[in-house]
C-alpha positions in Angstrom: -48.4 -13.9 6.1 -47.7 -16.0 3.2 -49.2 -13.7 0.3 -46.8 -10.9 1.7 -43.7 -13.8 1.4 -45.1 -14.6 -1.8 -45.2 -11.2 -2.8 -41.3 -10.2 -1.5 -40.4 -13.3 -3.4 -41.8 -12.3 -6.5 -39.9 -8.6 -5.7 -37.0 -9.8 -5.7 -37.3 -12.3 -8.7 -38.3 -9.3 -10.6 -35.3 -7.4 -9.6 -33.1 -10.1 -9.9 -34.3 -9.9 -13.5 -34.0 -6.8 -14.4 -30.1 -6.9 -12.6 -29.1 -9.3 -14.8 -31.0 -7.8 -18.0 -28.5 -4.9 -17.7 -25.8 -6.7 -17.3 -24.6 -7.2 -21.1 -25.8 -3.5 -21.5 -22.8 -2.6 -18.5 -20.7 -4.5 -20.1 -20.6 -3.1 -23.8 -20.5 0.2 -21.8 -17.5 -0.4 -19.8 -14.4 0.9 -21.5 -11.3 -1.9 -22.4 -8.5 -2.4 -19.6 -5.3 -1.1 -21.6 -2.5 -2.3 -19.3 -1.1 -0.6 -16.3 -1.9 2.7 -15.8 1.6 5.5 -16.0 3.1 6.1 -12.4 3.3 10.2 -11.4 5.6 11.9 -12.8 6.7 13.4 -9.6 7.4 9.7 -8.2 10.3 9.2 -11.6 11.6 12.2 -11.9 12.1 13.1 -8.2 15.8 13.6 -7.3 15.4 14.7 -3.4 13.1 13.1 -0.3 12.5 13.6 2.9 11.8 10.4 4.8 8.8 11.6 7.5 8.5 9.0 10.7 4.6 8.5 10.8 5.1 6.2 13.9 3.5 3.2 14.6 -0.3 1.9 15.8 -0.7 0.9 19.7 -0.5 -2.6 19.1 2.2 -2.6 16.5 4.3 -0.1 19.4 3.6 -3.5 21.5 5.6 -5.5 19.2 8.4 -3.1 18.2 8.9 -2.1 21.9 9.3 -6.2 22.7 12.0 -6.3 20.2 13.6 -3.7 21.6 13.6 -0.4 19.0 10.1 1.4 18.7 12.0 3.6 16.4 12.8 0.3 14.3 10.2 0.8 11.3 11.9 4.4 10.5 15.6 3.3 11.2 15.3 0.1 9.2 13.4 2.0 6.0 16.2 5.1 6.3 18.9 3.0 6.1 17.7 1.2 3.5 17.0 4.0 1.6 20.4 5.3 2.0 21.5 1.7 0.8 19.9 2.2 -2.4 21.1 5.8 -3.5 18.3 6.4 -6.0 17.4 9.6 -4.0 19.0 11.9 -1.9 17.6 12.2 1.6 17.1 15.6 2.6 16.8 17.0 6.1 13.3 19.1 6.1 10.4 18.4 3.7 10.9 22.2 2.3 14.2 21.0 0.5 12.7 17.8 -0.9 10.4 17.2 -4.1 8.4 13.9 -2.6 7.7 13.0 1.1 8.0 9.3 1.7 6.3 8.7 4.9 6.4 5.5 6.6 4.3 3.8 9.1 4.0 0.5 10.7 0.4 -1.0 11.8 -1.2 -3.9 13.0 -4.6 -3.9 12.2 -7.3 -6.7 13.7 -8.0 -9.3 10.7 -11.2 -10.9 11.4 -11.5 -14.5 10.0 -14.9 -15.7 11.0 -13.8 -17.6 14.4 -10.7 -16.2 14.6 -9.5 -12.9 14.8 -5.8 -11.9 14.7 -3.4 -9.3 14.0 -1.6 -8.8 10.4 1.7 -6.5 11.1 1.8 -4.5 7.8 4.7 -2.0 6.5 3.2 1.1 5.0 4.5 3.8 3.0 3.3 6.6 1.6 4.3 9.1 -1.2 3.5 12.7 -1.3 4.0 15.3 -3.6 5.4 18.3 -1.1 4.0 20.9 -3.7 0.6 20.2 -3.4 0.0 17.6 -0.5 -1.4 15.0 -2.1 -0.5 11.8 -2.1 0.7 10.0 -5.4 1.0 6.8 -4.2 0.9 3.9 -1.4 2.8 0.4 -1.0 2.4 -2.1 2.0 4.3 -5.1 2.6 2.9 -8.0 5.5 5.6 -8.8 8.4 5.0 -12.2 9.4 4.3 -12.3 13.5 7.0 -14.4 15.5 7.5 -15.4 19.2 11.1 -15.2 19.7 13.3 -12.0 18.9 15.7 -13.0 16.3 12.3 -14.1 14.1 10.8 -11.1 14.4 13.9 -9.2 13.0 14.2 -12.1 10.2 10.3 -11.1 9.6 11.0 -7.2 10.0 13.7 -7.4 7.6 12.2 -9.2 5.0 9.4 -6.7 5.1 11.4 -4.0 4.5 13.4 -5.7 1.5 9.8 -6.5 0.4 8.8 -2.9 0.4 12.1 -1.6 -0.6 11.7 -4.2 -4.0 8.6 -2.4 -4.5 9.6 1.2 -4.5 12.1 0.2 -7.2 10.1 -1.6 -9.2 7.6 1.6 -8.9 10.3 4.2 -9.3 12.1 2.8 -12.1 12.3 4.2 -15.7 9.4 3.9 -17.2 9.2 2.3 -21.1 8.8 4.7 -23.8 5.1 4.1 -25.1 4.8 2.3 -28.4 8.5 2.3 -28.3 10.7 0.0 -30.2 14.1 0.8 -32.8 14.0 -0.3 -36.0 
């Protein structure tokens, strides 16, 4: 038993080795990070939306059920989006140029010894032309007991999300661009 440990040790030393031999090599390989990368042109120039309810999970229905709107998620992001006035909201996903579909989850967040749930706005951007999605934001909402927290919480998730959108679908600087 031992020469076979002694052996799988000296396996893995050897691989270990040869791992980190190639790391400079990776390294001189890998190509310089230039700054952010340009957002879809679809997301910049889109005039028209259509705002697509892609519900909520079972335990995130839970929560939005307790505070008494299951519909709140959709509502809350609709309204704010009329707020805003950057796009106009359309009526059927033929008549608009992106698909902004929002969803609210809470998925299962295991911490070693504790597991709980992290409530999480999601939305999602689609090009209607071709289907595909161009981009996704999330936003956390903190968890609360009593009612008027949670729609403290829900809200400042939205605004959250909302802060991101416009930050995302804001003019975009011209490259290299400067007056003189």
């Amino acid at each position: 038993m031992p020469t076979s440990t002694a052996a799988g040790f000296r396996i893995c030393l050897a691989a270990a080795w040869v791992v980190a031999g190639s790391l400079p090599a990776l390294a001189e390989q890998s190509p310089p990070v230039t700054g952010a990368a340009p957002v879809p042109a679809q997301i910049l120039s889109a005039k028209r939306v259509f705002i697509s309810n892609a519900g909520v999970d079972g335990i995130a229905f839970a929560a939005v059920k307790r505070a008494g709107d299951p519909n709140q998620p959709y509502d809350q992001f609709y309204a704010a989006m009329k707020n805003w006035g950057r796009f106009d909201i359309v009526g059927a996903p033929s008549d608009a140029e992106l698909i902004f579909e929002i969803r609210f989850s809470a998925p299962l967040s295991d911490c070693g010894a504790v597991a709980s749930y992290q409530p999480l706005l999601a939305l999602t951007i689609l090009d209607t032309k071709t289907r595909f999605i161009l981009w996704s934001l999330g936003e956390p909402v903190e968890g609360a007991i009593l009612k008027k927290t949670w729609e403290k919480n829900f809200d400042q998730g939205v605004s959250n999300l909302m802060a991101d959108l416009k930050a995302l679908a804001a003019p975009q600087p011209a490259a290299g661009g400067g007056s003189q």
